[in-house]
C-alpha positions in Angstrom: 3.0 18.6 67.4 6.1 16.5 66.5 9.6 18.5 66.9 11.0 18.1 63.6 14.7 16.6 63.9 17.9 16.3 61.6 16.8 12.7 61.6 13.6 13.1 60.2 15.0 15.6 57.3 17.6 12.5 56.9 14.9 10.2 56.3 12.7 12.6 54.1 15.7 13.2 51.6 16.9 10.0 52.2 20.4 10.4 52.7 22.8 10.0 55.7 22.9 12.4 58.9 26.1 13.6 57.9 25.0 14.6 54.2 22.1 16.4 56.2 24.6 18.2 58.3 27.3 19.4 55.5 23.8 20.9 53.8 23.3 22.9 56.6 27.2 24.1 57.0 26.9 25.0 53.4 30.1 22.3 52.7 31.0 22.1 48.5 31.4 18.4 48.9 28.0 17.3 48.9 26.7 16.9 44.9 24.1 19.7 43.8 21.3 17.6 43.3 21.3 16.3 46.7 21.9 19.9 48.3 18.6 20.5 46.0 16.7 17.1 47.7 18.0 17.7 51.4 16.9 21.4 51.0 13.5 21.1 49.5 12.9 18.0 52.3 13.8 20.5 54.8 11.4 23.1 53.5 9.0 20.4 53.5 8.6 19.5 56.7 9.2 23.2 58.3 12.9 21.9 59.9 14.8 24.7 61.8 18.7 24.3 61.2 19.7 27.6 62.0 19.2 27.1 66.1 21.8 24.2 65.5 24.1 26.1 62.7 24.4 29.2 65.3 25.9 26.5 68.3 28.8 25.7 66.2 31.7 26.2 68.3 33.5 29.4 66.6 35.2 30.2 69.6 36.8 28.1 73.3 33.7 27.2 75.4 36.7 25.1 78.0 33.8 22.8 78.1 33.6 19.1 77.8 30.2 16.8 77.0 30.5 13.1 78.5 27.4 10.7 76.8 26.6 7.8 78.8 23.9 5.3 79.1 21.8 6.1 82.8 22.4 2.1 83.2 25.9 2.2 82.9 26.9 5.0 85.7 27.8 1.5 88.4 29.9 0.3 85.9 32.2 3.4 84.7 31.9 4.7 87.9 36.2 5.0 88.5 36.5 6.2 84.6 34.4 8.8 85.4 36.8 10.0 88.4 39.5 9.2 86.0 38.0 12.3 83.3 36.8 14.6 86.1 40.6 14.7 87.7 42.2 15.5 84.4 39.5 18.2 83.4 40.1 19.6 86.5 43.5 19.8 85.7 43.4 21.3 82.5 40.2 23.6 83.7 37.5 22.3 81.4 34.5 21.8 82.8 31.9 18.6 82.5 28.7 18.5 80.7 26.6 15.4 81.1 24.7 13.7 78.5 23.3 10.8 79.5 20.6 8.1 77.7 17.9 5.9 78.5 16.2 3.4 76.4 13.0 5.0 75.1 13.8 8.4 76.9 17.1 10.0 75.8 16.8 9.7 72.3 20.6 10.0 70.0 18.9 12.4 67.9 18.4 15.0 71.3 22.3 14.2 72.7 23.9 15.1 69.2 21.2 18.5 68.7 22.0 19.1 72.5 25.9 18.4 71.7 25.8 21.2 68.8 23.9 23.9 70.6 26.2 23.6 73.5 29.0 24.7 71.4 31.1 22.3 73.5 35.0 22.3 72.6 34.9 18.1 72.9 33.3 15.2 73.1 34.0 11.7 75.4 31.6 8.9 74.1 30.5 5.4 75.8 27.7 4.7 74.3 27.5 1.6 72.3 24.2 3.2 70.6 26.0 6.2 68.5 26.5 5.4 64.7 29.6 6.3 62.2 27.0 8.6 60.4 26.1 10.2 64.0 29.8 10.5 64.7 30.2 11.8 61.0 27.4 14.9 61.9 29.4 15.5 65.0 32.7 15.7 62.9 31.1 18.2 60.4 30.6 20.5 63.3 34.6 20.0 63.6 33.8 18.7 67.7 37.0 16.3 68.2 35.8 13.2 70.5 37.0 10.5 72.1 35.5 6.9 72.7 36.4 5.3 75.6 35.9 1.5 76.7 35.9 -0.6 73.8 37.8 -0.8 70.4 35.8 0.8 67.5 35.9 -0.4 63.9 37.8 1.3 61.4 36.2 4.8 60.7 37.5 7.7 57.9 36.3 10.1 60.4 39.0 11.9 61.4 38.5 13.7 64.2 38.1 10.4 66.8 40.2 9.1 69.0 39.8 6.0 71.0 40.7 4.4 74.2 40.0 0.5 75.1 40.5 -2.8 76.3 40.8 -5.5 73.1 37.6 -7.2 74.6 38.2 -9.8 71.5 41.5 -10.4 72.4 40.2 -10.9 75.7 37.8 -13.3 74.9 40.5 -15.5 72.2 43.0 -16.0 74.9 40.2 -16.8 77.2 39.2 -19.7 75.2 42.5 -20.6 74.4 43.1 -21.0 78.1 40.4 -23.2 78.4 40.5 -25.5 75.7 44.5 -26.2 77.5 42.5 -27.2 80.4 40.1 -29.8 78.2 37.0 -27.3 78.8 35.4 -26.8 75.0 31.5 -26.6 76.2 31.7 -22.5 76.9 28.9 -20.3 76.7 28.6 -16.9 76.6 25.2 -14.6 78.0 24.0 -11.3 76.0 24.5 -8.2 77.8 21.7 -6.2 75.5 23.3 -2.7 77.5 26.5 -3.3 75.6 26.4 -4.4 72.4 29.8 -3.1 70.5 31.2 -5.4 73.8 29.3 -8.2 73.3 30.1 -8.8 69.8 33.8 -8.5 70.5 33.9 -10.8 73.1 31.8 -12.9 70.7 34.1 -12.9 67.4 37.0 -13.5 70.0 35.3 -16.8 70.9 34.2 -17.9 67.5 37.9 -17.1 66.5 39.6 -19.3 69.2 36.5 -22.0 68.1 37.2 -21.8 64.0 41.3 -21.9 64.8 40.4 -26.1 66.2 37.9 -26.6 63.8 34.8 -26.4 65.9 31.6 -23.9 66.1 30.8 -21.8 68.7 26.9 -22.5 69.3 26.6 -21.5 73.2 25.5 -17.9 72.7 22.5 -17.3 75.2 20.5 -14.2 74.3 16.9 -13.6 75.2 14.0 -11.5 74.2 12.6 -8.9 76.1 9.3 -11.0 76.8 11.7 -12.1 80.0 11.6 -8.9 82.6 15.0 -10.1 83.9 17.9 -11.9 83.0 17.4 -14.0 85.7 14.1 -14.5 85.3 14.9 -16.4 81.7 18.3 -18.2 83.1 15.8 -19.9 86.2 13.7 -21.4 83.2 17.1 -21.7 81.1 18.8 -23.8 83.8 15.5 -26.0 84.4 15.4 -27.3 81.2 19.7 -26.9 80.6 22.9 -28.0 82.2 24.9 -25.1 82.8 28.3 -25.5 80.5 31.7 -26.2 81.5 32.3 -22.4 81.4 29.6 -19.5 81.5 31.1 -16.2 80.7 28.9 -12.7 81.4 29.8 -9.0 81.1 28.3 -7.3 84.0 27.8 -8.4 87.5 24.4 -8.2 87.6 23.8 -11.4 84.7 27.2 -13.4 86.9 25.0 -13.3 90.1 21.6 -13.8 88.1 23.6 -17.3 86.7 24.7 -18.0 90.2 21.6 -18.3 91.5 19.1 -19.1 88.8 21.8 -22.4 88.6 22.2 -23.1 92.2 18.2 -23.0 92.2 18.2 -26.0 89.7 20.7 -27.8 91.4 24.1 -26.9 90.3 27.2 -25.7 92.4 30.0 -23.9 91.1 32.6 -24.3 90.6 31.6 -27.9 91.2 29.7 -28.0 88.3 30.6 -25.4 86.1 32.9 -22.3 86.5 31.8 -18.5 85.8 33.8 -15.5 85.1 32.1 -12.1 84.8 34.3 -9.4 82.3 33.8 -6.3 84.1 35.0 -6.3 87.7 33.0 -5.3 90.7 32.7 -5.1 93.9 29.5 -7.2 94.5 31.5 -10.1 92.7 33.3 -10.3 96.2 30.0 -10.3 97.8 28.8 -13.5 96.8 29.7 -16.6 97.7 31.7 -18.1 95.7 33.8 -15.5 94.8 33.7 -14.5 91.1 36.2 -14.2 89.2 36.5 -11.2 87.0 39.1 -9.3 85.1 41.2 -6.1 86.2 40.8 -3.6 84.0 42.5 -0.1 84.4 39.2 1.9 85.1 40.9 5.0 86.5 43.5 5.2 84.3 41.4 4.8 80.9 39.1 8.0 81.8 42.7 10.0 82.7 44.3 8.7 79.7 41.5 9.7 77.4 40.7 13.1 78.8 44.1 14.0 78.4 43.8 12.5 74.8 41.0 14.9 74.4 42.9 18.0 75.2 45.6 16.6 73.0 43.0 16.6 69.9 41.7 19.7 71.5 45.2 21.8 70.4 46.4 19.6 67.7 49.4 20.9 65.7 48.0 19.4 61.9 51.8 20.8 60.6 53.8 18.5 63.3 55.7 15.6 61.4 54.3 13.0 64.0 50.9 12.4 63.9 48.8 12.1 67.5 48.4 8.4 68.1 44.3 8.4 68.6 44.3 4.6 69.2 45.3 3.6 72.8 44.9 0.2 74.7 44.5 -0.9 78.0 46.2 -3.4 79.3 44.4 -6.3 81.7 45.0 -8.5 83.8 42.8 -12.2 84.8 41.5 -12.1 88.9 41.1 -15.4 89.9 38.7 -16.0 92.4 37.0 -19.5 93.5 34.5 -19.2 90.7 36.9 -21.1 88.6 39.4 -24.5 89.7 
């Protein structure tokens, strides 16, 4: 038998997670007539809130849930150390959450969340919604996001540490259009979509500002098993462009070869810079060139914002700033002239 979920009483009433959530803390914001809908669809389909509603966090647990995607672990690697040395600091301890695609649903990690009565929360998954973030809220769990800047959100319990991947990605292109290189292209990272897009509206912005069109976006299906398995049919039938920009190492390497295959050399050819830096980028020959982003520093900084939010005074005349970036810095290597 199917485990009924918050989700599925969301759907049934058809109103937002969040709506679903404030039902079941008894809130007086939510209109009667919907307390009526979300009640009877919960009565309907036999949905158990009370094993959530008793999780709440009435009391200190000094415990700390980290969410991360299982794919991601190589990449946040020295944020994680970063998070684990403050906690230990501060004594909280760590609760991994993590998520796979078609394993670790977001509907277990939040109901796992809430019946851990966990004091906070540090997000880096791309895959978690406002209205998840909104249930989370209700449950009046402060969390922090850490990697990439989040859109404007009237939830206020979230705080947020990045790197302005957009900004990133403008200046980037800027950079390159001094240089006379226009033909850039830029390949999905389907793991990291709230990254990609960024990096995405930072190019089309730098495009729109000389009156061009960014069209170089190459994104795949998932017919292809591998990114490099579509860029060696990719780079049969295309010339690689002037400048090939990836996220993760992993896709930089797959474009290295799956071009050298067809006959192009970089940075002969074309140049490559992968985003995220790592250490197989030093590995390969060429060298690629990557950025340096504070990876340590951002999982300190936003555990300590964390505890911060955790013992917030709401009567101090200064706010808590919530919003902190990262600075970075450009590694060139002899992936690019």
């Amino acid at each position: 038998m199917k485990r009924i979920t918050i989700y599925d009483v969301a759907k049934e009433a058809d109103v937002s997670l969040a709506t679903v959530s404030r039902v079941i803390n008894d809130s007086n914001v939510v209109r009667e007539d919907t307390r009526i809908r979300v009640q009877k669809a919960i009565e309907k389909l036999g949905y158990k809130p009370n094993a959530i509603a008793q999780g709440l966090a009435l009391s200190k647990t000094t415990t700390v849930s980290i969410v991360m995607g299982e794919k991601m672990f190589p990449y946040h690697a020295k944020i994680l150390n970063g998070l684990m040395d403050v906690a230990k600091i501060y004594n909280y301890n760590i609760m991994f959450h993590t998520t796979s695609k078609g394993i670790s649903k977001m509907q277990d990690v939040i109901e796992s969340i809430i019946k851990s009565r966990v004091d906070g929360v540090i997000l880096f998954n791309d895959n978690f919604s406002e209205d998840e973030l909104e249930v989370l809220n209700e449950y009046q769990i402060p969390m922090v996001i850490v990697g990439s800047k989040i859109p404007k959100t009237n939830i206020a319990n979230v705080g947020n540490v990045y790197v302005d991947f957009e900004q990133m990605a403008y200046d980037l292109v800027n950079t390159c259009f001094e240089k006379g290189i226009e033909d850039i292209a830029l390949v999905e990272d389907k793991l990291n979509l709230s990254m990609m897009e960024q990096l995405k509206n930072g190019i089309d912005k730098a495009y729109e500002e000389k009156g061009k069109k960014f069209e170089k976006y190459i994104s795949y299906d998932d017919s292809y098993k591998s990114s490099y398995v579509f860029l060696t049919e990719h780079f049969k039938q295309m010339k690689p462009s002037q400048m090939v920009i990836t996220l993760r190492d992993s896709q930089a390497i797959a474009v290295l070869n799956a071009s050298s295959e067809a006959g192009y050399k970089v940075p002969d050819d074309y140049e490559l810079i992968c985003v995220l830096n790592n250490k197989y980028l030093n590995m390969v020959r060429p060298h690629i060139s990557s950025y340096n982003i504070p990876e340590y520093d951002m999982g300190a900084v936003a555990m300590r914002l964390l505890t911060k939010m955790l013992v917030e005074d709401k009567d101090k005349k200064q706010p808590l700033n919530k919003e902190i970036e990262m600075t970075y810095s450009f590694l060139k290597r002899s992936s690019v002239k």
